[in-house]
C-alpha positions as CSV (number, residue, x, y, z in Angstrom):
1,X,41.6,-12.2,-12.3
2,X,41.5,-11.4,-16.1
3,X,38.8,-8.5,-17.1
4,X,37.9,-8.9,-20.5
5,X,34.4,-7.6,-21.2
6,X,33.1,-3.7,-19.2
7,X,29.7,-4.5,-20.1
8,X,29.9,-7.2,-17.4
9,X,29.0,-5.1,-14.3
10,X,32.0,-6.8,-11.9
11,X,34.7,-6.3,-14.6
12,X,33.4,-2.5,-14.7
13,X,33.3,-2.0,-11.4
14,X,36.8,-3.0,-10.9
15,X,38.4,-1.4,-13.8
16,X,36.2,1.8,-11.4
17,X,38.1,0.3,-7.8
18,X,41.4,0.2,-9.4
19,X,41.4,3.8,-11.0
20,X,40.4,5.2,-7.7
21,X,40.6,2.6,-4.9
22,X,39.7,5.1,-2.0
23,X,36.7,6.4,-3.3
24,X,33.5,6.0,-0.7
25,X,30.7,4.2,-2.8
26,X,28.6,2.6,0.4
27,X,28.0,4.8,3.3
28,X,25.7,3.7,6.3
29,X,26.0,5.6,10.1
30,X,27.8,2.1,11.0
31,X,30.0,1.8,7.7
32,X,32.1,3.2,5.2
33,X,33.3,0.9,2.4
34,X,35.7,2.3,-0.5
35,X,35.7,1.0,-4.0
36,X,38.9,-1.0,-3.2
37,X,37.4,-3.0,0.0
38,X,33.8,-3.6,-2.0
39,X,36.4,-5.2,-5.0
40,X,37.4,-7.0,-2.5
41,X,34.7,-8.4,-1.0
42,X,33.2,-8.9,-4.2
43,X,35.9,-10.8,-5.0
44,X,36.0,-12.9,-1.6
45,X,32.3,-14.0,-2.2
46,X,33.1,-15.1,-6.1
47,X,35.8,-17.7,-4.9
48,X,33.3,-19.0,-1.8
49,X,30.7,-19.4,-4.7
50,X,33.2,-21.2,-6.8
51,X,34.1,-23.7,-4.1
52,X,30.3,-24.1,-3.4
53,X,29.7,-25.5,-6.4
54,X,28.4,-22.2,-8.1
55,X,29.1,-22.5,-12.2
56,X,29.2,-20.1,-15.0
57,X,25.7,-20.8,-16.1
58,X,24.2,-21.5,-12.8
59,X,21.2,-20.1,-11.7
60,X,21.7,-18.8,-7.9
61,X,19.2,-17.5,-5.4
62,X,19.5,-15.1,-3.0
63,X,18.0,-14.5,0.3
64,X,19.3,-11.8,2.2
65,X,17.9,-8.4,3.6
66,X,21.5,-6.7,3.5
67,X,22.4,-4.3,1.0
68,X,26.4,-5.0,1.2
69,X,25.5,-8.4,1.3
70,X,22.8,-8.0,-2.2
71,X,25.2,-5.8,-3.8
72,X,28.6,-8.3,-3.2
73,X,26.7,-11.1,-4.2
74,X,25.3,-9.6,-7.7
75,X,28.8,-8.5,-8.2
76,X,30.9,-11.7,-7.7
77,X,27.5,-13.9,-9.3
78,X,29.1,-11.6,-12.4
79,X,32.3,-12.2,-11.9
80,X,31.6,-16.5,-11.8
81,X,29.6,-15.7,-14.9
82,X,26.4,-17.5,-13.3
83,X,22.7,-16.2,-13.1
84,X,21.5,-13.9,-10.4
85,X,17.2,-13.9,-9.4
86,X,15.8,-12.8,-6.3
87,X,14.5,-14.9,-3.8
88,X,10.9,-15.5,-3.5
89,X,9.2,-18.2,-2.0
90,X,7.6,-18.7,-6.0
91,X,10.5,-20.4,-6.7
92,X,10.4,-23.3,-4.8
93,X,7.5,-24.6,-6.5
94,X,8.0,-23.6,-10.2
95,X,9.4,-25.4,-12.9
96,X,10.7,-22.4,-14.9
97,X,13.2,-20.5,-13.4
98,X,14.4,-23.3,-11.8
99,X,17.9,-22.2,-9.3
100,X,20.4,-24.5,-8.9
101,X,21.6,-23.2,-5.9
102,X,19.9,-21.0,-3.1
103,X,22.4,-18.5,-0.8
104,X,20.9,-17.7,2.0
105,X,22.3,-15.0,4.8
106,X,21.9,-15.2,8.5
107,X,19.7,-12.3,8.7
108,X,16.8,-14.4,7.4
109,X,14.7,-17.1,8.4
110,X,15.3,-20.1,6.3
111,X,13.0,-21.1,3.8
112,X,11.1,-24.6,4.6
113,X,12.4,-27.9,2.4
114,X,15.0,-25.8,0.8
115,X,18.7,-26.9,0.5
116,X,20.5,-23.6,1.9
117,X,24.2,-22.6,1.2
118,X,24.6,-20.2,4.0
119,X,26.2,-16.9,3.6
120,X,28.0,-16.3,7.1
121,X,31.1,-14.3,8.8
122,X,33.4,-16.9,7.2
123,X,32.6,-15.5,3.7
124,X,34.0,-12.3,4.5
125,X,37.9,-12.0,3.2
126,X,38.6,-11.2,7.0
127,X,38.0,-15.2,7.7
128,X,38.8,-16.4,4.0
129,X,42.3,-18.3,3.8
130,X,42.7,-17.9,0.2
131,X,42.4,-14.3,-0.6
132,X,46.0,-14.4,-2.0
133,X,45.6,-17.1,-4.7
134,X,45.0,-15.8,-8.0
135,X,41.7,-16.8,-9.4
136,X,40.6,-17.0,-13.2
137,X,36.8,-16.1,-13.2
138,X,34.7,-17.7,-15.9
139,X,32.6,-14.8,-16.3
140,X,29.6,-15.0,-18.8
141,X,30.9,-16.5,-22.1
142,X,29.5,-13.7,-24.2
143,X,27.0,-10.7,-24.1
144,X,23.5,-12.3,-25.0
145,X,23.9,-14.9,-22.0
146,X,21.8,-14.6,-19.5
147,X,22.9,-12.7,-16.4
148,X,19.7,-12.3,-14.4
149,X,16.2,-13.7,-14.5
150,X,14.3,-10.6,-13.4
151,X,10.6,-11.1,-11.7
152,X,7.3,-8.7,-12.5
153,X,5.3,-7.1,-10.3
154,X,3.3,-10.0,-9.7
155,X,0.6,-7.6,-8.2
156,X,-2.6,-9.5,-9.4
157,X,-1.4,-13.0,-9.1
158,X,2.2,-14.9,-8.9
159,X,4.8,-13.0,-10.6
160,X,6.3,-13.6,-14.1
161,X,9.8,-14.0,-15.0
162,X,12.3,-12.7,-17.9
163,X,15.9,-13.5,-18.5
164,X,18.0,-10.3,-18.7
165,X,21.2,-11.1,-21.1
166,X,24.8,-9.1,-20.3
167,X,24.1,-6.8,-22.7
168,X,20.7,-5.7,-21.9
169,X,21.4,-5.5,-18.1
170,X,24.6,-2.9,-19.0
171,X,22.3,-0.8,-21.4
172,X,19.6,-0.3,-18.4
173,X,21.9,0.7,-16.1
174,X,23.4,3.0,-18.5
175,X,19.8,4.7,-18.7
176,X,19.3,4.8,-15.4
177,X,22.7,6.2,-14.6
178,X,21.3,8.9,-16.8
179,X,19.0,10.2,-14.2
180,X,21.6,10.8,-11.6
181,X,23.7,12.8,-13.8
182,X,27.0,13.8,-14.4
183,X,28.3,14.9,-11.5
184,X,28.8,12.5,-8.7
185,X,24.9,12.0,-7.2
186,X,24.8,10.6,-3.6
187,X,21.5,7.9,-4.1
188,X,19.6,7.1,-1.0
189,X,16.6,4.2,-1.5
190,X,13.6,3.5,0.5
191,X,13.2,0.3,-0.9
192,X,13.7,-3.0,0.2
193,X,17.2,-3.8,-0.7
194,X,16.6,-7.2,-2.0
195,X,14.0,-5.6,-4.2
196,X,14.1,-4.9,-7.7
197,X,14.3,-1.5,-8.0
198,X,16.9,-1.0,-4.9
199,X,19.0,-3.7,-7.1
200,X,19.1,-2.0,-10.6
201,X,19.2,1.4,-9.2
202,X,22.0,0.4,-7.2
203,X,23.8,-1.6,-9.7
204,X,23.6,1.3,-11.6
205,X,25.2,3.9,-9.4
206,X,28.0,1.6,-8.4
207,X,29.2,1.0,-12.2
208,X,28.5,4.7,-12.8
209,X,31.2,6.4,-10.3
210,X,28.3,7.3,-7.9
211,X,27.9,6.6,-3.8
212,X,25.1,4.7,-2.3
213,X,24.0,6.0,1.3
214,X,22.5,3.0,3.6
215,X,20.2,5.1,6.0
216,X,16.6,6.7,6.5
217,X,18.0,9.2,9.2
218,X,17.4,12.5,8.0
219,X,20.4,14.1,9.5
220,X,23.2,11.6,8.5
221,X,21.4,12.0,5.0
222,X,22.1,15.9,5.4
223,X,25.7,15.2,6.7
224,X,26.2,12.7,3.7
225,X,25.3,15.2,1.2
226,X,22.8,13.1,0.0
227,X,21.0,14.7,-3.4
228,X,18.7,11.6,-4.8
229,X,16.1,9.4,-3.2
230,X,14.5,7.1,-4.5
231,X,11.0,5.3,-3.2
232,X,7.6,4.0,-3.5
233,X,4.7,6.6,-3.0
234,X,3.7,4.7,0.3
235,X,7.2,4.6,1.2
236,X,8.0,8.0,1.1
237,X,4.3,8.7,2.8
238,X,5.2,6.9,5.9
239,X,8.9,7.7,5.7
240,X,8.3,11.8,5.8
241,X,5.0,11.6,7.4
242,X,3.8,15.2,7.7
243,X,7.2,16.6,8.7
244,X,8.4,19.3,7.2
245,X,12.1,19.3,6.4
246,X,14.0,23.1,7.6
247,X,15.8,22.4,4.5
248,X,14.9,20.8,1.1
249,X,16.3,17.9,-0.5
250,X,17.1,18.5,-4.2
251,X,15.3,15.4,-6.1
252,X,12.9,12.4,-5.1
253,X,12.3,9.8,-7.7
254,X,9.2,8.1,-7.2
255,X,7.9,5.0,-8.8
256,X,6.0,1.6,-8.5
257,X,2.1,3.7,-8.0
258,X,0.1,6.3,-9.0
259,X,1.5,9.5,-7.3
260,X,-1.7,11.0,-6.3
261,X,-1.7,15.1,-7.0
262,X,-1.8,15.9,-3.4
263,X,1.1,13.7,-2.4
264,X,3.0,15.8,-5.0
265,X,2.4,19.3,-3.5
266,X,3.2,17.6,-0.1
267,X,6.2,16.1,-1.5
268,X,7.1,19.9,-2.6
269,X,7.3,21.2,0.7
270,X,10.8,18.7,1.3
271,X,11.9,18.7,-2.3
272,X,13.1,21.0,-5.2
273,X,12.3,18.8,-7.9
274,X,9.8,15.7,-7.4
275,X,10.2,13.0,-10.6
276,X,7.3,10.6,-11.4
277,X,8.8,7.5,-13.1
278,X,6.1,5.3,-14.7
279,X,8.3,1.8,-16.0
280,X,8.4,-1.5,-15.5
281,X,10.2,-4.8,-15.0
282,X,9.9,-6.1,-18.6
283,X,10.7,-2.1,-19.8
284,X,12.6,-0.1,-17.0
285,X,12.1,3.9,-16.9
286,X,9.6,4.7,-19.7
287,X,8.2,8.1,-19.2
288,X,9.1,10.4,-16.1
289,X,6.5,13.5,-14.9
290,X,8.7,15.9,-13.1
291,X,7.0,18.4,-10.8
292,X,8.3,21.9,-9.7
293,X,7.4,25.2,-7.9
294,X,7.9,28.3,-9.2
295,X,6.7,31.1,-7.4
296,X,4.6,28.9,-5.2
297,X,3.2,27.8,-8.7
298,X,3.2,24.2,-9.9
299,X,4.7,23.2,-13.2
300,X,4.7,19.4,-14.8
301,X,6.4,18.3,-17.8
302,X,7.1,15.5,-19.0
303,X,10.5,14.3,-19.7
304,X,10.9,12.0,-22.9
305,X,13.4,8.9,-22.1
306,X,14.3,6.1,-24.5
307,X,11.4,4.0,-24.4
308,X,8.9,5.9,-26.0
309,X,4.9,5.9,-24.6
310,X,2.1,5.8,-26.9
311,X,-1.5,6.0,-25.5
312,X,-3.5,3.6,-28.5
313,X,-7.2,3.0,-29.3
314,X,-8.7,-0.5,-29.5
315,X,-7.2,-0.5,-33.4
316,X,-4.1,0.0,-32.2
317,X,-3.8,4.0,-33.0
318,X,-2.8,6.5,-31.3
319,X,-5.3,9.0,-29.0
320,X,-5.3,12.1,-29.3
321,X,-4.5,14.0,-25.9
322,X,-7.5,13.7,-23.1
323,X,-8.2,10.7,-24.7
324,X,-8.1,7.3,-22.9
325,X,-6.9,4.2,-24.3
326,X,-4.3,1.3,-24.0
327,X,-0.6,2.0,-22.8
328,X,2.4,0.5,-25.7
329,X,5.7,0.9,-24.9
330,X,8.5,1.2,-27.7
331,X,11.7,0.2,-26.4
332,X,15.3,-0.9,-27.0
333,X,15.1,-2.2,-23.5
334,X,12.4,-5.0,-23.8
335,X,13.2,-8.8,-22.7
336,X,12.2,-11.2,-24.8
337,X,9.0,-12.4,-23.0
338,X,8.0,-14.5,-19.7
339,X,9.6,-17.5,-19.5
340,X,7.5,-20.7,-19.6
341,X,4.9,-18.3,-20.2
342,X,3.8,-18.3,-23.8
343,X,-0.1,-17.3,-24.1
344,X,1.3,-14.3,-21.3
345,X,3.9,-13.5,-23.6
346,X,1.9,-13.2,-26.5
347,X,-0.6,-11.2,-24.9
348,X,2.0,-8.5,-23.9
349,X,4.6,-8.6,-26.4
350,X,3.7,-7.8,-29.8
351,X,5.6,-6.3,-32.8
352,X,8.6,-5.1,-30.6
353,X,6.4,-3.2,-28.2
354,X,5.1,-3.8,-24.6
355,X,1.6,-3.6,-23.4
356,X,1.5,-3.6,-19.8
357,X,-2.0,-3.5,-19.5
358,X,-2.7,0.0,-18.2
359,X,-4.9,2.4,-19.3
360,X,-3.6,6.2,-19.5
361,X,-3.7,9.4,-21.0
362,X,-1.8,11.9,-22.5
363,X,-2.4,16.0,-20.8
364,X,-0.5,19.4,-21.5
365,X,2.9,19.6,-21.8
366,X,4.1,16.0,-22.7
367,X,2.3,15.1,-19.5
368,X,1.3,11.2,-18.8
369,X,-1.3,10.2,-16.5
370,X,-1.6,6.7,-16.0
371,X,-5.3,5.5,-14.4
372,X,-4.9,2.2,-13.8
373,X,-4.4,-1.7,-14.8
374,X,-7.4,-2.8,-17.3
375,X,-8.2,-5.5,-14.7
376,X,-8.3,-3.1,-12.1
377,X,-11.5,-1.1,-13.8
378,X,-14.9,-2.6,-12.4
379,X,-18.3,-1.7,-13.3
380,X,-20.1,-0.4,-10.3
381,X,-23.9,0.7,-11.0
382,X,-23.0,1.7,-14.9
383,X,-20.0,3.8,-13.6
384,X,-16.4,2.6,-14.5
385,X,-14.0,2.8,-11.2
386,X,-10.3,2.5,-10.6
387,X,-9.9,0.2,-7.9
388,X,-6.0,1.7,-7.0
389,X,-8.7,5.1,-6.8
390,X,-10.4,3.1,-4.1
391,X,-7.2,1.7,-2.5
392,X,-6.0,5.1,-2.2
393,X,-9.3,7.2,-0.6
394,X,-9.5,4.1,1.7
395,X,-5.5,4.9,3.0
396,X,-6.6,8.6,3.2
397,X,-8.3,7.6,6.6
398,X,-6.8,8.3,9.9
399,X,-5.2,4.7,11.2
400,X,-5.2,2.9,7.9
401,X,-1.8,1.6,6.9
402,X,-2.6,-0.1,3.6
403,X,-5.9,-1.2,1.5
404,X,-6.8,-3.5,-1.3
405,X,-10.2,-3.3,-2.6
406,X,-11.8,-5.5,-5.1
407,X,-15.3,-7.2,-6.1
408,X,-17.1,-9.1,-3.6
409,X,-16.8,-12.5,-4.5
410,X,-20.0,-13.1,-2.0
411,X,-22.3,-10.3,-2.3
412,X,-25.2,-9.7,-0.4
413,X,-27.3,-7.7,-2.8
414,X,-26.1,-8.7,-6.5
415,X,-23.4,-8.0,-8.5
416,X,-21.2,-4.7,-8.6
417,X,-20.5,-4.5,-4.9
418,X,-16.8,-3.7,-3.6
419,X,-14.9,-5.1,-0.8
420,X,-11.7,-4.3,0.9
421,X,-8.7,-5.4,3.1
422,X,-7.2,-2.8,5.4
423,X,-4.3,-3.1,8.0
424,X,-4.5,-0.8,10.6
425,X,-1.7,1.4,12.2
426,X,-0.3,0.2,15.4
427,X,-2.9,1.7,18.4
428,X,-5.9,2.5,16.3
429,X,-9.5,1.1,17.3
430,X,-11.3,-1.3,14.9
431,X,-14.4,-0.1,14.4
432,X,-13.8,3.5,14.5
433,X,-11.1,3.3,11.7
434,X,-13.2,1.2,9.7
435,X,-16.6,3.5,9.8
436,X,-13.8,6.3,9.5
437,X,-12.9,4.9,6.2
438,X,-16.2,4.0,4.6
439,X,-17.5,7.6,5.1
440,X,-14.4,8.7,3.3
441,X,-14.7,6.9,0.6
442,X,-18.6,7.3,0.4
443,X,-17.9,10.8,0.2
444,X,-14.8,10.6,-2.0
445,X,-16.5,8.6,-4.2
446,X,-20.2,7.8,-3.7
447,X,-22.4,5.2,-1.7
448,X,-22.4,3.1,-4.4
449,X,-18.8,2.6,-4.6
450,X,-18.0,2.4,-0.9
451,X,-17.3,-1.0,0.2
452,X,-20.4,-3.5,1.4
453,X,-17.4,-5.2,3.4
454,X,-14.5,-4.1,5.0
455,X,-12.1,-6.6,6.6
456,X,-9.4,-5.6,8.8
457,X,-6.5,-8.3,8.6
458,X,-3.2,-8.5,10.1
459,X,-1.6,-8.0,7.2
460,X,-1.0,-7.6,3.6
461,X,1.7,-8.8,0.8
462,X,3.2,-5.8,-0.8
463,X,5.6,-5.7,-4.1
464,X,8.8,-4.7,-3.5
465,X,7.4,-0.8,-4.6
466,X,5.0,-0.8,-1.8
467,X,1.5,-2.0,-3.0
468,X,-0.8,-4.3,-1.6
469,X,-1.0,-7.5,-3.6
470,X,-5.0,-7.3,-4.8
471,X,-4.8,-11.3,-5.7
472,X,-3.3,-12.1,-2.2
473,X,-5.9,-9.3,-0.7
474,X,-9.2,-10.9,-2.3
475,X,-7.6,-14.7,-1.3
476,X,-7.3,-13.5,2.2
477,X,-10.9,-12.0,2.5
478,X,-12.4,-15.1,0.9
479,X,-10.7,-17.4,3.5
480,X,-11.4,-15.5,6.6
């Protein structure tokens, strides 16, 4: 295998493996997996792909809910040269992305008329017959081809897609790689690790000399040294619960949400330093809040990063601070647009900036507060509400495990009435958490704004950062 080009993430990461082979990067209570053995495998999966059929060029799928599994596969995808997207169930009904090949591994069910390549024991170089034969990888023929097609949110309706070129994918992780530091930073992720964030954060560390830690056990996190996590606010809720930790972990980087005020001071009590990223697919980090205690007193600052905020007015100028208006982001780390997706792209993309849609505001001390998505403001008896503000007073009840609120699309009295999906947590009665949670939120918020309907439902779709899916939530209640 020739490496010719450190910006593509496999050629990095073995120019890494082969300056110091026996470095742990993966660590689960189960596994231990040195740079050398990852290269390896990495390397194992590329020539499987290869005789598969996978091309430099090719647009591959994967399915899996393994992180050695993710991770080996982006790697060797980058090694073949061929595009790497996320599975989703999207994709077998659009027309743009459009994979030519979907990897599936055993750990999931498989997806309905789909054509499968299944990723199995025999991929592992402990089965493979040719591990000794010298391969030439094709790797990506230069640094603005595509190397992944990278999904939004997709929170209000089906997600969007965006191509990610060599070049672009090498300077993100570079800025992320900034957050862990210089020394060596032991990373452990509460997300999904087939998610988006759990991908580029781990990409990142990988490429950057750092060690990923596979587990939510608190004391084999303790053992492993283990100085970074990374979550969702309603990750990290349930995760931690209300324990208390004897001793603190240094940082917790939380994105993907609002990080409500009082889920910060609780955070405190297990943390030294608690970071509030506000980014997004199309931008990565663009603004991080970081939170400490000093003297039982709580300081936030805002941290600048290299895609610059600006909170504008309907003319397109800035606000002054504890002024409202439309969130722009400047950034060298913007994709093109959606693809397929011209009237979105338009809408969003303008003049080298990003507007995601959100309303914020700028406080004290570089501070951003971010109130919500534009669609997600409703008009309730002459009073403007958040909806995510709903979401989250509605989850502040005893037995609730998620919400979605939104407007009635059948109300009984007019216009302007709420309604809301809940799921409950495992043992809790019906009715009881239901009239718990309309009480809170009547006196959270007001009669008018508590929900004429509240429908309890099995369950929700969530993004990969943890929140409920408002289009899927308002589908659900309509067809029940």
């Amino acid at each position: 295998m020739t490496l010719h080009d450190p910006q593509n993430i496999a050629h990095a990461f073995r120019e890494l493996a082969d300056r110091a082979p026996d470095e742990e990067v993966i660590l689960a209570e189960d596994l231990r997996l040195t740079r050398a053995k990852l290269a390896l495998l990495i390397e194992a999966y590329a020539r499987r792909m290869v005789r598969e059929g996978v091309r430099q060029g090719d647009l591959v799928s994967i399915n899996t809910s393994d992180p050695v599994i993710t991770i080996a596969c982006i790697f060797a995808l980058s090694l073949v040269g061929a595009q790497y997207i996320q599975f989703s169930i999207d994709l077998l009904d659009t027309k743009e992305p459009n994979p030519r090949h979907f990897l599936r591994s055993i750990d999931v069910p498989p997806a309905e008329n789909c054509d499968e390549i299944v990723l199995d024991n025999s991929w592992s170089p402990k089965f493979s017959k040719d591990d000794d034969q010298i391969v030439e990888f094709a790797g990506f023929p230069d640094r603005q081809a595509t190397c992944w097609i990278s999904p939004s949110t997709g929170t209000t309706g089906r997600p969007k897609f965006s191509a990610v070129s060599v070049e672009l994918l090498y300077k993100r992780i570079a800025a992320i790689a900034d957050d862990y530091g210089p020394a060596q930073t032991r990373l452990a992720m509460l997300f999904a690790p087939f998610s988006r964030p759990y991908v580029i954060r781990a990409v990142a560390a990988l490429v950057f000399g750092h060690v990923i830690v596979d587990s939510r056990n608190v004391n084999f996190l303790r053992e492993s040294n283990v100085n970074f996590i990374c979550a969702s606010p309603r990750q990290i809720r349930i995760w931690l619960g209300e324990t208390k930790l004897e001793e603190k972990f240094p940082v917790v980087q939380v994105s993907g949400a609002k990080l409500p005020l009082d889920q910060v001071e609780a955070l405190l009590c297990n943390f030294e330093r608690v970071e509030d990223v506000y980014g997004s697919n199309e931008t990565i980090k663009a603004h991080i809040n970081v939170f400490k205690k000093q003297c039982d007193v709580l300081e936030v600052a805002g941290t600048p990063v290299p895609s610059p905020v600006e909170i504008v007015d309907e003319h397109g100028l800035p606000c002054p601070e504890g002024l409202s208006g439309t969130v722009r982001v400047s950034t060298n780390y913007l994709v093109d647009g959606y693809l397929g997706e011209p009237e979105a792209t338009k809408k969003h993309f303008k003049d080298g900036c990003f507007l995601p849609g959100d309303r914020g505001l700028w406080k004290e001390n570089n501070v951003l507060e971010i109130l919500g998505r534009e669609g997600d403001i409703v008009n309730i008896e002459g009073e403007k509400v958040l909806l995510s503000d709903v979401d989250d007073a509605i989850s502040d009840a005893v037995g609730v495990d998620v919400a979605s609120c939104f407007e009635d699309p059948a109300p009984e009295e007019g216009e302007g009435q709420l309604a809301a999906c809940i799921v409950l947590q495992e043992g809790y009665n019906v009715a009881e958490t239901v009239r718990s949670a309309w009480h809170i939120i009547s006196r959270k918020m007001g009669l008018g704004v508590a929900p004429g309907s509240i429908l309890v439902v099995p369950r929700l779709e969530l993004t990969a950062d943890g929140v409920a899916k408002r289009k899927f939530a308002r589908d659900l209640f309509i067809t029940t």
